[in-house]
C-alpha positions as CSV (number, residue, x, y, z in Angstrom):
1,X,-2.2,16.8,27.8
2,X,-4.7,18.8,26.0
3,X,-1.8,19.4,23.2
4,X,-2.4,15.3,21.9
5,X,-5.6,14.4,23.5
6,X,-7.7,17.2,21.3
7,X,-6.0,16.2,18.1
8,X,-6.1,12.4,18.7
9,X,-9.9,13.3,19.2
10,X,-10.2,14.8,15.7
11,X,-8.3,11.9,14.2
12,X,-10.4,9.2,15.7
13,X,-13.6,11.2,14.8
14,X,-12.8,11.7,11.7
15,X,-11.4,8.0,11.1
16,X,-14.5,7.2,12.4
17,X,-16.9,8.7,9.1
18,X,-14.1,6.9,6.9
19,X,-14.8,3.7,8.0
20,X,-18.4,4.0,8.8
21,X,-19.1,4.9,5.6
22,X,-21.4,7.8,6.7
23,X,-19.6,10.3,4.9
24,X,-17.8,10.1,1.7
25,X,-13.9,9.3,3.1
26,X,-12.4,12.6,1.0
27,X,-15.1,14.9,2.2
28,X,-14.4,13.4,5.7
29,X,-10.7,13.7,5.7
30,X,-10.9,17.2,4.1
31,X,-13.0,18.5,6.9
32,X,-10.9,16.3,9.7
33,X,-7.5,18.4,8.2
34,X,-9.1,21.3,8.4
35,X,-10.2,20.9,11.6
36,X,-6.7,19.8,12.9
37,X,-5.6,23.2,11.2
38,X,-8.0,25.1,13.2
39,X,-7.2,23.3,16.4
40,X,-3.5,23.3,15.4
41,X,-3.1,27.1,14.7
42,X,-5.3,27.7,17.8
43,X,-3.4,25.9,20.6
44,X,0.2,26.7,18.8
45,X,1.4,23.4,18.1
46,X,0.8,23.2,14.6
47,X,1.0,25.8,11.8
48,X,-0.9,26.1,8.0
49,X,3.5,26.0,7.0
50,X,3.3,22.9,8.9
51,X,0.1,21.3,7.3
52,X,1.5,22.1,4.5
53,X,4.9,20.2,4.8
54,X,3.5,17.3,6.2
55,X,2.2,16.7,2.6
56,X,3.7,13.7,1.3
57,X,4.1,15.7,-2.6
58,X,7.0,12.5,-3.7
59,X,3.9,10.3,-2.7
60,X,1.6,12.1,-4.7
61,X,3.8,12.6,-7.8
62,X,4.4,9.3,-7.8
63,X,0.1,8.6,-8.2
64,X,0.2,11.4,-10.4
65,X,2.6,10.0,-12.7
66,X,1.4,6.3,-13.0
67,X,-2.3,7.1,-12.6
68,X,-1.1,8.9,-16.4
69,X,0.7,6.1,-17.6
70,X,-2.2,4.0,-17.2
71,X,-4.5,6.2,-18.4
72,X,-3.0,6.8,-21.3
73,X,-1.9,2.8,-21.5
74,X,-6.0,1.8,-21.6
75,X,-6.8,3.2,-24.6
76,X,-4.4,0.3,-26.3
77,X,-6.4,-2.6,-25.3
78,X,-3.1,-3.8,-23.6
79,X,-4.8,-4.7,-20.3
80,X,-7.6,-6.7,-22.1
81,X,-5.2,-8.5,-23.9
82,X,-3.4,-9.2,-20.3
83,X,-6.6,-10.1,-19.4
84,X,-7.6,-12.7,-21.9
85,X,-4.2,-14.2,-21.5
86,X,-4.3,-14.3,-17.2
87,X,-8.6,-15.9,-18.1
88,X,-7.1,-18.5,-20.7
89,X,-4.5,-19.7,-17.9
90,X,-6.9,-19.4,-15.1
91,X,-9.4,-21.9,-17.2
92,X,-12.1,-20.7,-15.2
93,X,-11.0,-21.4,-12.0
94,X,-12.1,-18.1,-9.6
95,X,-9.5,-20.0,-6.6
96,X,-6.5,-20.5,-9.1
97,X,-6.7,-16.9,-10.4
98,X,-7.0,-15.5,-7.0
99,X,-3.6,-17.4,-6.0
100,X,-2.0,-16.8,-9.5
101,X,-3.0,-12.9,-9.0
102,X,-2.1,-12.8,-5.7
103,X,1.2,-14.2,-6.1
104,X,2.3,-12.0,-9.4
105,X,0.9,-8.6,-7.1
106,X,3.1,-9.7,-4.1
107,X,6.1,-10.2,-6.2
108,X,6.3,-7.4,-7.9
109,X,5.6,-5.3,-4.9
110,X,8.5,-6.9,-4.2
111,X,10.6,-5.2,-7.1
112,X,8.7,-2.2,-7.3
113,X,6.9,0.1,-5.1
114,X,3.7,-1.3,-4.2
115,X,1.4,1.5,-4.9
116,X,2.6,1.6,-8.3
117,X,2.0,-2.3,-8.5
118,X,-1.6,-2.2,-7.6
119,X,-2.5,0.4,-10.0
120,X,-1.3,-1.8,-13.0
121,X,-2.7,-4.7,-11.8
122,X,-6.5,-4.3,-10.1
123,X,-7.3,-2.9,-13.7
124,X,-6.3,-5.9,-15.1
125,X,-8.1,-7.5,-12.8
126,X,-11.5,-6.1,-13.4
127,X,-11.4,-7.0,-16.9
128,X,-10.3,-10.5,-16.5
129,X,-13.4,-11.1,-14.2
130,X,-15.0,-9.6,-16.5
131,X,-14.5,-12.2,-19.0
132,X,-15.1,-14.6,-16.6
133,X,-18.2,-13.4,-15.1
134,X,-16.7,-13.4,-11.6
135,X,-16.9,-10.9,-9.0
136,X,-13.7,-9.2,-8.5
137,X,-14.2,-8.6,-4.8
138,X,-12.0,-11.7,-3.6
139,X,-9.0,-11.3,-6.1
140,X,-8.9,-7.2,-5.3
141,X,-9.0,-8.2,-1.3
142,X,-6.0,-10.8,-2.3
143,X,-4.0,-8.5,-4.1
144,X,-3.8,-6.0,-1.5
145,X,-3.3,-8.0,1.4
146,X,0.0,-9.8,-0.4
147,X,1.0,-6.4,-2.1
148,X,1.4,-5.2,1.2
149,X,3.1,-8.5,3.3
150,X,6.0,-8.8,-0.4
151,X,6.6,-4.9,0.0
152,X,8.1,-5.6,3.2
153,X,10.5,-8.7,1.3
154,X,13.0,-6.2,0.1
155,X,14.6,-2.9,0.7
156,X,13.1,-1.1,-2.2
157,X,9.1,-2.5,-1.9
158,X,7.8,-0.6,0.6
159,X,8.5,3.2,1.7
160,X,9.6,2.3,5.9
161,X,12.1,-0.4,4.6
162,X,13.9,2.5,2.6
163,X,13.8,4.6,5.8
164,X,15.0,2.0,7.8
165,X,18.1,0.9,5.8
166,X,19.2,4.4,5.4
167,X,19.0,5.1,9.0
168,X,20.6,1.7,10.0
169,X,22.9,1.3,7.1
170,X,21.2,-1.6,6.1
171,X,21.7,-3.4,2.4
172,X,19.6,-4.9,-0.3
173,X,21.1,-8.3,0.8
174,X,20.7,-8.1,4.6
175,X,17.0,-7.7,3.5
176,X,16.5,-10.8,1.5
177,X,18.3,-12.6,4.3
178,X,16.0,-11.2,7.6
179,X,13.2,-10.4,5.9
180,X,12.2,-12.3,2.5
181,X,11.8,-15.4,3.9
182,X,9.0,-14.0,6.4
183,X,7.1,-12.2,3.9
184,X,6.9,-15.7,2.0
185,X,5.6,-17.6,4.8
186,X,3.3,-14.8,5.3
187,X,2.1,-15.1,2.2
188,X,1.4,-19.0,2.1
189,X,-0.4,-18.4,5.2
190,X,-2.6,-15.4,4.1
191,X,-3.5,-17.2,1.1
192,X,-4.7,-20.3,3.4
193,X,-6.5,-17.8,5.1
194,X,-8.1,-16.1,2.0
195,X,-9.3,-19.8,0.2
196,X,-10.9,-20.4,3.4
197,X,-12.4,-17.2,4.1
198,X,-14.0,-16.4,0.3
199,X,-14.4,-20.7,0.0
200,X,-18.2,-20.1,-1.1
201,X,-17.0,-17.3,-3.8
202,X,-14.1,-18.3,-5.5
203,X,-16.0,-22.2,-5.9
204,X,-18.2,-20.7,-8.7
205,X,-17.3,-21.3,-11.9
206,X,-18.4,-19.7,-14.9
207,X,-21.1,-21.7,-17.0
208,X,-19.4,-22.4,-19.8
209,X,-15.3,-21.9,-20.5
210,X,-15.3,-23.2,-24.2
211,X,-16.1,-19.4,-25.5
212,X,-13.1,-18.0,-23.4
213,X,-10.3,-20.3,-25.5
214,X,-11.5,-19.4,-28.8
215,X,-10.6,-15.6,-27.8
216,X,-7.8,-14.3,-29.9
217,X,-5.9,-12.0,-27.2
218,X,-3.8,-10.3,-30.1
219,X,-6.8,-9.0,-31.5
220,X,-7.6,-7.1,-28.4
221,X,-4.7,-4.3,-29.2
222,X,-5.9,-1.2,-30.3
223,X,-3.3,0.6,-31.1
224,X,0.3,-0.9,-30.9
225,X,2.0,2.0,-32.3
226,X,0.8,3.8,-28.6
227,X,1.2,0.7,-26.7
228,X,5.3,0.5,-28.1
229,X,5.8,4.1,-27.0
230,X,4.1,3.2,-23.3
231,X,6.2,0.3,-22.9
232,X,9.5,2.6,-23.9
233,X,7.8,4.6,-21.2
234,X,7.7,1.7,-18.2
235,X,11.3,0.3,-19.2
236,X,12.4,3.8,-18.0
237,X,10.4,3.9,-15.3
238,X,11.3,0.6,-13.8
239,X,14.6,0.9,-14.7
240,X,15.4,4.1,-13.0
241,X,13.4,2.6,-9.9
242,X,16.0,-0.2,-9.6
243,X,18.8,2.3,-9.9
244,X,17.0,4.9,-8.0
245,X,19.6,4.5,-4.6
246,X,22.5,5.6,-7.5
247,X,21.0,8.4,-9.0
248,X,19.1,9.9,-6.1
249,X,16.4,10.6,-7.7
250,X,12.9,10.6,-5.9
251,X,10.0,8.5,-6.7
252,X,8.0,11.2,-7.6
253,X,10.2,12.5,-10.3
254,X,10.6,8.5,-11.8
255,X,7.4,8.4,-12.3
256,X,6.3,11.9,-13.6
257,X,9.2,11.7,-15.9
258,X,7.7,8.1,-17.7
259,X,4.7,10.4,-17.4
260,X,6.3,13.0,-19.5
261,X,7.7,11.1,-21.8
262,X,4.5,8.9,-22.5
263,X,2.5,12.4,-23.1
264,X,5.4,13.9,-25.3
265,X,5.3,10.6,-27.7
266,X,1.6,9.5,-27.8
267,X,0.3,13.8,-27.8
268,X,-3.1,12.0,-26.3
269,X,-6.3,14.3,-25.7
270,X,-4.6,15.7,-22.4
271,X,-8.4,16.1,-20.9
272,X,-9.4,12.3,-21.6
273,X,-5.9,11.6,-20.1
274,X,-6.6,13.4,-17.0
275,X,-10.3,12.0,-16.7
276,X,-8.3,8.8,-15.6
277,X,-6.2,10.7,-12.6
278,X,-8.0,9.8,-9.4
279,X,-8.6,13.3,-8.5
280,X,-11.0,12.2,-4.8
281,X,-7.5,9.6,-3.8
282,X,-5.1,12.6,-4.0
283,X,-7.1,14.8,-2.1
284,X,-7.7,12.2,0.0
285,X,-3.9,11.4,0.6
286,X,-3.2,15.0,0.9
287,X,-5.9,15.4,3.7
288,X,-4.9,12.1,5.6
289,X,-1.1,13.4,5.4
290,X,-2.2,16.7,7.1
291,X,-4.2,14.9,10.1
292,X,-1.6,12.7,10.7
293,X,1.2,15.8,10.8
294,X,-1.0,17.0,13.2
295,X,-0.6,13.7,15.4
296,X,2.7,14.0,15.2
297,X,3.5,17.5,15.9
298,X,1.2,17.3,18.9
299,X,4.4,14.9,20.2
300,X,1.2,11.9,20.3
301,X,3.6,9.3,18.4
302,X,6.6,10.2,20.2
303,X,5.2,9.4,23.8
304,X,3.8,5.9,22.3
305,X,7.7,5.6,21.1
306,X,9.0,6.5,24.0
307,X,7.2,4.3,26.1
308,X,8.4,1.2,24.1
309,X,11.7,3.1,25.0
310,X,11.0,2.5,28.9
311,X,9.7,-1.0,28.7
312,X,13.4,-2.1,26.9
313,X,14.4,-0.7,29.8
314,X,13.1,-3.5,32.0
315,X,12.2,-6.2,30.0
316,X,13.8,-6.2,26.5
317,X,12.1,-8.9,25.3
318,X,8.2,-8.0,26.1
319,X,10.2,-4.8,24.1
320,X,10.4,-6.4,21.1
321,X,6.9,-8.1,21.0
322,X,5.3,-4.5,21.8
323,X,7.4,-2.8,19.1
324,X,5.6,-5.6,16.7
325,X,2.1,-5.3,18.3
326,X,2.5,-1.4,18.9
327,X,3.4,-0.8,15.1
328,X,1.0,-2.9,13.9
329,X,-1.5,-1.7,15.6
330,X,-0.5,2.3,14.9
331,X,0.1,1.5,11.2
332,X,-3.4,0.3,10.8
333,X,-4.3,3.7,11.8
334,X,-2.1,5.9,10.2
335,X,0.3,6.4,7.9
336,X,3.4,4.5,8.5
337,X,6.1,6.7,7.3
338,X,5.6,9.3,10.0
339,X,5.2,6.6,12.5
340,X,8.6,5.0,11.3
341,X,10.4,8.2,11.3
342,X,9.3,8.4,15.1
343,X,10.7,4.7,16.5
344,X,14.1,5.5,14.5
345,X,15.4,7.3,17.0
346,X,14.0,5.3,20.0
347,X,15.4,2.5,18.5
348,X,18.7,3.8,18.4
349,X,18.4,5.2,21.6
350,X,17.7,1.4,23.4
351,X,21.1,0.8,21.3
352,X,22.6,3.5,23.7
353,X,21.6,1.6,26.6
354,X,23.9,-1.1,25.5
355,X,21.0,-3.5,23.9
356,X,21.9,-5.4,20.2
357,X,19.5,-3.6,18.7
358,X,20.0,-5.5,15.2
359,X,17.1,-7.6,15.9
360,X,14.4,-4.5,16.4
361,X,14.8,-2.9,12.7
362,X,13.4,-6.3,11.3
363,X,11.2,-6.3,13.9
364,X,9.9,-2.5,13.2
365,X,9.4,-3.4,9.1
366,X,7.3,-6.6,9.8
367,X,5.2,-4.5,12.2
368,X,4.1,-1.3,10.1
369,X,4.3,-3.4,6.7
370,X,1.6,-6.4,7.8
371,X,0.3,-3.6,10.1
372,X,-0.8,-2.2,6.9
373,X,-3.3,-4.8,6.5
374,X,-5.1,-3.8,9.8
375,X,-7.7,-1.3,8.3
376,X,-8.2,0.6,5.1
377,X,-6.3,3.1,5.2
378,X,-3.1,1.4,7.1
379,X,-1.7,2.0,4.0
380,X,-1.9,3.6,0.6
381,X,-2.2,0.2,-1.3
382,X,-5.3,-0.5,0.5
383,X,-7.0,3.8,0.1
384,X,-6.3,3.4,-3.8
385,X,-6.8,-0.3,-4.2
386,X,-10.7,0.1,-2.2
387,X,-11.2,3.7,-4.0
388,X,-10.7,1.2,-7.4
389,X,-13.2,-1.2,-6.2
390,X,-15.9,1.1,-5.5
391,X,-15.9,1.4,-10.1
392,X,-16.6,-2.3,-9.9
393,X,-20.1,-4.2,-8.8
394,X,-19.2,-5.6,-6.0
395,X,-16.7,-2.8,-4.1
396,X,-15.1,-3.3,-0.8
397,X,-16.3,-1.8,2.3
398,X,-15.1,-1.8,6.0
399,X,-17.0,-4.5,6.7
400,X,-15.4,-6.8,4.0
401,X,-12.1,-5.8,5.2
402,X,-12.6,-6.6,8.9
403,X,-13.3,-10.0,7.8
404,X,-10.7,-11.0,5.6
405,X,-7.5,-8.0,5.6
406,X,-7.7,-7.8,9.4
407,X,-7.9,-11.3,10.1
408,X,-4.8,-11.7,7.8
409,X,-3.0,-9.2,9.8
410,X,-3.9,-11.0,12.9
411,X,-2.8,-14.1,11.6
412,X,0.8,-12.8,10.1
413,X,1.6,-10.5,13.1
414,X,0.9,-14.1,15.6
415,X,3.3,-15.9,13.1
416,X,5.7,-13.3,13.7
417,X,5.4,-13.3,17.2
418,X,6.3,-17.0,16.9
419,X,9.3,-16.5,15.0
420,X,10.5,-13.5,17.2
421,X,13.0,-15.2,19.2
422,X,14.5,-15.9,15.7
423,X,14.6,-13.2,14.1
């Protein structure tokens, strides 16, 4: 018992300073993966070679590789003329751009991977409010919330859906058909519940609007020569993500490659470009990745899984509510890649036992993907998009979160459970 009870101790401790604040969440998670390490190599369940495997590196790549691309994209004034553009057809309204922003982050999380998604937008963001004299805080909380609930509309937006189809032999279409329609009603609902909850906030206008028409947005490029040679950059990008299944190719290369090719066309100052590379996020990532490799090798996610296993057993419909609850609930807490790889096989297993298990892989992608939502760091949309805030004036803590993200998840997991018997 000692094997998963120590190291679920370590997690939980450690998850504990992220949340509370009490300790900057990279230097927490740092010393939490060394400590499961130490505890790993000392009970023999999990090795330094192991640590070091359970390092997502396509995950980081693929931060790596935008975080450049954006970098280097800033310096053209691109994202201020964005800006101006998404102010002008806003007209000062803090509850339409919220919506507007909302919408546009959740459908092209959709289309693209979502962590790339929020990194292009929550700059844009910042700059619109800006303009506007608004705090940021309610759009950033919206974006994230509906980047994660439209990853989970398609095959291709969110990193357990790919697992999934591959492992069921699922296609692009059987997605749209079980899954898109979901992921919209989520995201009516959660944007009910967002205008309610941040009602007092997104009711301020700014002062006066006039000065915001009379901005020229074209005058806010800087350099379009650069700005071409970016764009080249993200038609490649996106378009090897949409072919990605074709060509094999991992996300991490895609993105390091538009990377590449940015860097060999603009020749920026390499150290200003790197000055916008979230350094604290990846070593963040690379710590969480560790402490949850050490969850997993300590077999504590594959007796959760396998309990889900014995309840189908008896009652497979209280089955298929707990594989919702139970993978919401674990995907709030860690990562949900790891967790997804570990009720694969269980599910398939309750298809040995002669159940129709066609139902449960829907059911396992709505669970970890509005799981996500549960707590910040449920998934890597909400680590980078709070690590973002905290540059802004009015950054995102727990506390924020529990009050808006986690009532959303609450919310979309009961509409789920509603819809269960038809899904």
């Amino acid at each position: 018992m000692a094997t998963y009870i120590l190291p679920l101790v370590v997690f939980l401790v450690t998850f504990y300073f992220i949340v509370s604040g009490k300790l900057n969440r990279t230097i927490a998670s740092f010393v939490g993966a060394l400590a499961m390490i130490i505890l790993g190599v000392t009970l023999d369940f999990y090795s330094q070679e192991d640590a070091f495997r359970a390092i997502d590196f396509n995950m980081i790549g693929l931060l790596v590789g935008m975080m450049i691309i954006v970098s280097v994209c800033k310096k053209t004034g691109f994202f201020s003329f964005i800006a101006i553009k998404a102010a002008k057809a806003s007209r000062g309204s803090p509850m339409r751009l919220m919506i507007m922003m909302g919408l546009v982050t959740a459908f092209l999380s959709m289309a693209l991977d979502n962590v790339t998604t929020i990194i292009l937008v929550i700059p844009i963001t910042v700059l619109i409010c800006d303009i506007l004299g608004i705090s940021p805080l309610p759009i950033i909380v919206t974006e994230i919330v509906l980047s994660n609930i439209g990853g989970v509309g398609t095959m291709v937006g969110d990193p357990p859906n790919m697992m999934i189809a591959s492992s069921a032999n699922l296609s692009f279409n059987d997605f749209i058909v079980h899954l898109f329609p979901i992921a919209l009603g989520a995201m009516v609902l959660s944007l009910v519940v967002l205008v309610i909850v941040f009602r007092k906030d997104i009711k301020r206008r700014p002062i006066d609007f006039r000065p915001i028409l009379e901005i020229d947005e074209r005058e806010a490029i800087r350099d379009e020569k650069t700005l071409r040679k970016v764009i080249l950059s993200l038609i490649v990008v996106f378009a090897l993500f949409v072919a990605q299944k074709k060509l094999g190719f991992h996300h991490s290369f895609i993105a390091l490659l538009g990377a590449g090719i940015v860097l060999a066309l603009v020749r920026p100052d390499i150290d200003e470009v790197m000055k916008g590379v979230e350094w604290p996020i990846l070593a963040f990532f690379a710590s969480l990745f560790i402490l949850v490799g050490g969850l997993e090798k300590a077999g504590f996610l594959n007796i959760v899984a396998e309990r889900i296993g014995a309840i189908a057993t008896v009652n497979y419909g209280l089955a298929k509510i707990s594989i919702l609850w139970v993978s919401a609930f674990f995907s709030s807490l860690v990562d949900r890649v790891p967790f997804t790889t570990a009720m694969i096989p269980i599910i398939k297993h309750i298809g040995e036992l002669g159940f129709n298990i066609d139902s449960l892989w829907w059911i396992l992608a709505l669970g970890v993907g509005f799981g996500g939502n549960g707590t910040p760091i449920g998934s890597i949309v909400g680590v980078v998009g709070l690590a973002m805030s905290e540059k802004t004036r009015a950054p995102i803590d727990f506390k924020i979160w529990l009050k808006t993200a986690t009532v959303v998840m609450i919310i979309t997991m009961i509409f789920v459970t509603l819809l269960i018997r038809f899904i």
